[in-house]
C-alpha positions in Angstrom: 61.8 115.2 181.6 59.9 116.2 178.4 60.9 119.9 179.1 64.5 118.3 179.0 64.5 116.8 175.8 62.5 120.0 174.5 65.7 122.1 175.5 67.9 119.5 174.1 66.5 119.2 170.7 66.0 123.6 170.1 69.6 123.3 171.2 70.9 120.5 168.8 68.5 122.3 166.1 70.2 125.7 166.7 73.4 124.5 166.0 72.4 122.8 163.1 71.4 125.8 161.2 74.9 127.5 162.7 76.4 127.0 159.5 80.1 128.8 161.2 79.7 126.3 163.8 79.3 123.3 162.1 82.3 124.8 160.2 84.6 124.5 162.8 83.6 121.3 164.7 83.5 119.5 161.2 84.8 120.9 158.3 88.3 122.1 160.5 88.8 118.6 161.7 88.3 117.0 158.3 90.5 119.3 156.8 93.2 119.2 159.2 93.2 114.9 159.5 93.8 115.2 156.0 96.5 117.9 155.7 98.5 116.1 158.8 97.4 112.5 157.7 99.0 112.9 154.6 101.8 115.3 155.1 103.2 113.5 157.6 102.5 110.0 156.0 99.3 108.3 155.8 100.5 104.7 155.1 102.6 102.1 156.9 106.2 102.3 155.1 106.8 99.6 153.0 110.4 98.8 152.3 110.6 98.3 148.4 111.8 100.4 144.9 115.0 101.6 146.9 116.9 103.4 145.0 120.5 102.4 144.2 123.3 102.4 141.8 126.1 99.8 141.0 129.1 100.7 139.5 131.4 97.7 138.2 135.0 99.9 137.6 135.8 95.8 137.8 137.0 94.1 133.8 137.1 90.3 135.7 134.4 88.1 136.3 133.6 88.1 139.9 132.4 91.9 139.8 130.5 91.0 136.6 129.0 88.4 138.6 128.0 90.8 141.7 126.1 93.6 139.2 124.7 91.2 137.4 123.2 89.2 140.5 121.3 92.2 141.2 119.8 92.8 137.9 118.8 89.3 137.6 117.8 88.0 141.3 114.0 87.9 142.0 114.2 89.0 145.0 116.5 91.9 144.7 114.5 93.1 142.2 111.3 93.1 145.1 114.0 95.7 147.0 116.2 97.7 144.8 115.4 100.3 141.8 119.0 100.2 140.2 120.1 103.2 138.6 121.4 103.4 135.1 124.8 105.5 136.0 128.3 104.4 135.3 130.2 107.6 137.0 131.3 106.6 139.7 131.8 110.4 141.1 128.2 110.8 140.4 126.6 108.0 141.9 128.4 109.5 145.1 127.1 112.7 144.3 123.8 111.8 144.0 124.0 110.1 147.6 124.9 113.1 148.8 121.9 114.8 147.4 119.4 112.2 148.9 118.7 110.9 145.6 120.1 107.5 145.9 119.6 105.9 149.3 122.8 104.5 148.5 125.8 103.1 146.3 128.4 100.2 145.5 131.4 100.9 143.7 133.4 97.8 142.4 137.0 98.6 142.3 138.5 98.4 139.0 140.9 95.6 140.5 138.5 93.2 142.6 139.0 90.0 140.1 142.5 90.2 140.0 142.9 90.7 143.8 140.4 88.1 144.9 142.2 85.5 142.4 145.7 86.3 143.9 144.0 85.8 147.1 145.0 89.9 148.2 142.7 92.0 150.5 140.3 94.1 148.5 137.2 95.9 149.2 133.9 96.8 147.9 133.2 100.5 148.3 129.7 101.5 149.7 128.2 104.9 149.8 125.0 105.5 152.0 122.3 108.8 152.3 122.2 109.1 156.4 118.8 110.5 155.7 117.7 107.2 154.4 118.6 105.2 157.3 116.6 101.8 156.8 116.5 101.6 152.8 120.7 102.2 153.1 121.3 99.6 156.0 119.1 97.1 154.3 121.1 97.7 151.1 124.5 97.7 153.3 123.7 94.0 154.9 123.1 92.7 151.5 126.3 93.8 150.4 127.9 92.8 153.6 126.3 88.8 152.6 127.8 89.1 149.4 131.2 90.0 151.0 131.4 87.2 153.5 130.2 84.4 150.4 133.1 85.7 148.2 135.4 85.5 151.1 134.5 82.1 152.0 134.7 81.2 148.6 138.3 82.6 148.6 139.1 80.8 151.6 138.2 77.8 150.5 139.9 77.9 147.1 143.5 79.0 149.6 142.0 75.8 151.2 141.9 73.9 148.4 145.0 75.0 146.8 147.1 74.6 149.8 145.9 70.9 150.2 146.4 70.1 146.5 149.9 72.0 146.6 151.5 69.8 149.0 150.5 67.2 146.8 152.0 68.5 144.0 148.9 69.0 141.7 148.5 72.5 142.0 151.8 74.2 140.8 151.4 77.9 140.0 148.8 81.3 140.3 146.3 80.1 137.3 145.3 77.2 139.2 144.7 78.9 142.1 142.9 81.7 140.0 140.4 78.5 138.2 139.5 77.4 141.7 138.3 80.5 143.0 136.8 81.2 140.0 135.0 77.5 140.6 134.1 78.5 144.0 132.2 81.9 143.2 131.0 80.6 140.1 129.3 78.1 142.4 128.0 80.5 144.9 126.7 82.6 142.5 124.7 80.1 141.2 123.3 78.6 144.8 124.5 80.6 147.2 125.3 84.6 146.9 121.8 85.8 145.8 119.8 82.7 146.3 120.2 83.0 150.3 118.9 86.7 150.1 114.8 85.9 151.3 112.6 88.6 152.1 109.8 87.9 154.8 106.8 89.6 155.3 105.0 89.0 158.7 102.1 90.8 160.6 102.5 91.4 164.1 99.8 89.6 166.3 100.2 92.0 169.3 100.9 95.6 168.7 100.6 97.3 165.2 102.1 100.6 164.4 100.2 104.0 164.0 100.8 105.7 161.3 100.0 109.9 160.7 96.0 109.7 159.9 95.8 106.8 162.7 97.4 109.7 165.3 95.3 113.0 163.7 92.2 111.2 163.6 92.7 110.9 167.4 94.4 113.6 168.2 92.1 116.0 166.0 89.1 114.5 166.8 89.3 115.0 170.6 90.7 118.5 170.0 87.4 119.7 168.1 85.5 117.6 170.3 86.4 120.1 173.0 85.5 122.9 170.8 82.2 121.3 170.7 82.1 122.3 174.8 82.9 126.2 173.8 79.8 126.3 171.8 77.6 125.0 174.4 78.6 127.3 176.3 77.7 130.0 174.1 74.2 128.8 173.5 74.3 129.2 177.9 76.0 132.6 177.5 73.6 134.0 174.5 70.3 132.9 176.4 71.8 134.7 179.4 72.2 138.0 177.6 69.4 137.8 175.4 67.2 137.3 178.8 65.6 134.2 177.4 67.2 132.3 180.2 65.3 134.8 183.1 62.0 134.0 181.1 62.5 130.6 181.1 62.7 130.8 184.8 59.6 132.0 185.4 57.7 129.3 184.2 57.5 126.0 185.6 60.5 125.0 184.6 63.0 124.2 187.1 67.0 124.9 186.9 67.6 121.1 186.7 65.5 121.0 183.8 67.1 124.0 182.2 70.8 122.6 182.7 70.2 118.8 181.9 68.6 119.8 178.9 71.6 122.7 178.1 73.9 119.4 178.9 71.7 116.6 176.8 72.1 118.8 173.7 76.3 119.5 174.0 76.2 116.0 174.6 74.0 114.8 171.7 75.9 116.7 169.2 79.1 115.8 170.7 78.2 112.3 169.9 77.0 113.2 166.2 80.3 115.1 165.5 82.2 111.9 166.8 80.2 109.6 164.5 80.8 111.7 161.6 84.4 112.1 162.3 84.9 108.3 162.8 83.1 107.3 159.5 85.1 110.1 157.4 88.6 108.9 158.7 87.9 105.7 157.9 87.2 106.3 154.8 90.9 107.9 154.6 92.4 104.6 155.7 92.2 105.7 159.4 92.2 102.4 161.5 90.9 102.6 165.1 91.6 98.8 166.4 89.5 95.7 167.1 87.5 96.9 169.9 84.9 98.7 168.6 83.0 98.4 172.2 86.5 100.3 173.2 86.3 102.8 171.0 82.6 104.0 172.0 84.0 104.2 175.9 86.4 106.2 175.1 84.4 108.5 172.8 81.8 108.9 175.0 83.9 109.4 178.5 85.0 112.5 176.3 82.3 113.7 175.4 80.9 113.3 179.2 84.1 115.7 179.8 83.9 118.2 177.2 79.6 118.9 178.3 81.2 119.0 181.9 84.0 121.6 180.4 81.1 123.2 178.8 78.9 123.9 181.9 82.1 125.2 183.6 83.2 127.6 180.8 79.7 129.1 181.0 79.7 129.6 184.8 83.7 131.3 184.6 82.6 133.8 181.5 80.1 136.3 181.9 79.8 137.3 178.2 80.2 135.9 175.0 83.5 137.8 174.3 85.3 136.5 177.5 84.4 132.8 176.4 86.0 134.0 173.0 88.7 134.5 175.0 89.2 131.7 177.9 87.8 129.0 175.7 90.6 128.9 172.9 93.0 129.5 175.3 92.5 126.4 177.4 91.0 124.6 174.5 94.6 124.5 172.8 97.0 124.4 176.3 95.0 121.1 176.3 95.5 120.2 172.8 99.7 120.6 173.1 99.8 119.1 176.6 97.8 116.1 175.5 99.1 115.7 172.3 96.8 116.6 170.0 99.3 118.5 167.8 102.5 116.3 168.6 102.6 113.3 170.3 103.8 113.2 173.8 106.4 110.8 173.4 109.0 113.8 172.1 108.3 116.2 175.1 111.0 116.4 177.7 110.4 114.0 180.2 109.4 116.7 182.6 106.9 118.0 180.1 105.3 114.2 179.7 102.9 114.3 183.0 101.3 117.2 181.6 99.1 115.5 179.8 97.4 113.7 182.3 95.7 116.8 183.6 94.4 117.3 180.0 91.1 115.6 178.4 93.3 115.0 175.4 95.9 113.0 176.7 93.6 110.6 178.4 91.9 110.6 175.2 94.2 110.1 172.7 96.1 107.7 174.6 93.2 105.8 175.2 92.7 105.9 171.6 96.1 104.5 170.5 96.2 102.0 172.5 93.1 100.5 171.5 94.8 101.1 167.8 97.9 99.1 168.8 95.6 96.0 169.5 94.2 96.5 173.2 90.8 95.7 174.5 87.7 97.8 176.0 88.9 96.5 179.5 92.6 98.0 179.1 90.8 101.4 178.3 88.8 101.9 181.5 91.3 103.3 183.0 91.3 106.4 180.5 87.2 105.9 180.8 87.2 106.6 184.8 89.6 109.1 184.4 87.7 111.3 181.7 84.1 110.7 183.5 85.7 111.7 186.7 86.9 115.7 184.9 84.1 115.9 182.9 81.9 115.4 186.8 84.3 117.6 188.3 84.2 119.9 186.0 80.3 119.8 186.4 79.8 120.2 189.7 82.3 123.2 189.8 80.6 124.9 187.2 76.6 124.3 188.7 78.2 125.4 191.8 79.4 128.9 190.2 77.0 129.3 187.4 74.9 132.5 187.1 71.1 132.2 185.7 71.0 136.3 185.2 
């Protein structure tokens, strides 16, 4: 046993002074969690400061009204950033570009039509690119619509009921009713019934970029980890340390558990350190910290198994240069390191279940999405059964000389 831990610790110290090693199982991660993380969004989207533009072509009141409701409601104001343009061809141009998520044009004739109770519409111009900001904008519109139309329905109301008993005689008094009615609603009812809710959800929370790269990179290097244990194997091969070692009372048991102790070991360190530093960039990894260790170290149990059996297939340190990257990242597309496997054709998807990355990773979101240790033992059986596989295939093959 102490012989073990001897071989271990030279190992784990070795690597330590490796300053191109340590490079590559920390520095590369780091540097790529943050370059994804952040390119591809590092925050939950929150839906506020949409850009907008209102142009009131309108000389009557009621489209005075509507601009003016969203200058002046509180909660529009949470919602919209309304720009300062009057041209109407511009605003439309600008939606075009992407630079307004989108844009209400008042005709020049709304009052007059709504007061002589005629159809008339409100003209609204969205960015397709901005899908959510534009459709939120669109259904506020689409309130404001229906409020001016009931208002004008119930003014014909009105006006039809007071006609017939002869107290409403001509156009002006149907034109001072509906001017009642959406004085009224803009006052209680237009821009008063717009509410925005905010609400967590209890069950499942969405992963954002550095939630998914933190996973997805972290298991990726992780398996790099295995390539450079199996160097230290290869090197100690070649340099004929390994034949010496032999030769004195230490066993091959010995020699391998302690080769397998120190990829382990460091595997764990790297994970620790990974974990810590994407936290700090706002990385969350769920509630189940107990979940998260299973998980972390079923991997690493797979990528010292993977290590052992890169050793035994290469005889020489170029050759694992070779075969290691090259499985290293078939793993890390198929199990969606680099892209997440929910846009691969469906015939593409079960490829990641032959891959220590896609057991991984998704092991890893779900405990982000809110799941417990005891959903993840699945992934934890599945991981501990390659990395033993991958053991016992590679003791059985592996060359001492």
């Amino acid at each position: 046993m102490a012989k073990t831990l001897y071989i271990a610790l030279k190992d784990i110290l070795v690597t330590i002074r490796d300053k191109p090693s340590l490079a590559i199982l920390l520095a590369m991660p780091m540097v790529l969690i943050l370059i994804l993380g952040t390119a591809l969004g590092g925050g939950s989207p929150e839906i506020s400061d949409i850009d907008i533009a209102i142009i009131n072509q309108d000389k009557g009141e009621i489209g005075e009204k509507i601009a003016d409701g969203f200058t002046e409601s509180k909660e529009l104001k949470k919602l919209f950033t309304i720009s300062d343009s009057t041209d109407a061809e511009k605003a439309r141009s600008e939606v075009e570009e992407g630079e307004l998520a989108a844009a209400l044009i008042i005709p020049e004739d709304f009052s007059d039509k709504v007061n002589a109770a005629k159809a008339v519409k409100m003209n609204v111009y969205t960015d397709p690119g901005q899908e959510i900001p534009a459709g939120i904008f669109r259904s506020v519109v689409k309130s404001i619509a229906s409020r001016i139309s009931a208002a004008s329905v119930a003014a014909q109301t009105t006006t039809s009921v007071l006609s017939e008993s002869k107290m409403v005689t001509s156009k002006e008094d149907f034109s001072r009713y509906i001017n009642a009615s959406i004085n009224e609603l803009s006052k209680e009812g237009v821009f008063s019934a717009i509410k925005i809710k905010e609400a967590e959800s209890k069950t499942k929370r969405g992963i954002n970029a550095i939630d998914y790269y933190s996973a997805g990179m972290g298991v990726m290097f992780l398996i790099f980890g295995a390539m450079f244990g199996a160097f230290s194997f290869i090197n100690e091969r070649s340099d004929w340390t390994l034949p010496r070692l032999l030769i004195t009372p230490t066993n091959k048991t010995s020699i391998v558990g302690g080769k397998m102790l120190g990829i382990f070991a460091i595997g764990i360190c790297q994970f620790i350190i990974l974990y810590f530093f994407t936290r700090l960039l706002g990385a969350y990894w769920g509630n189940s910290l107990p979940g998260v260790i299973l998980i972390a170290v079923a991997t690493i149990i797979s990528t010292t198994g993977l290590s052992i059996l890169f050793a035994a297939i290469a005889k020489t340190r170029r050759a694992i240069g070779a075969i290691a990257p090259l499985v290293i990242n078939i793993m890390a597309i198929g199990g969606g390191s680099m892209l997440p496997v929910e846009i691969f054709p469906a015939w593409l998807k079960p490829l990641h279940y032959f891959t220590i990355n896609g057991w991984a990773i998704d092991g890893f979101l779900e405990l982000m999405e809110g799941a417990t240790a005891r959903a993840v033992l699945p992934n934890v059986a599945a991981l501990t059964g390659m990395g033993m596989l991958f053991f016992f295939i590679g003791v059985w093959r592996l060359r001492y000389e």
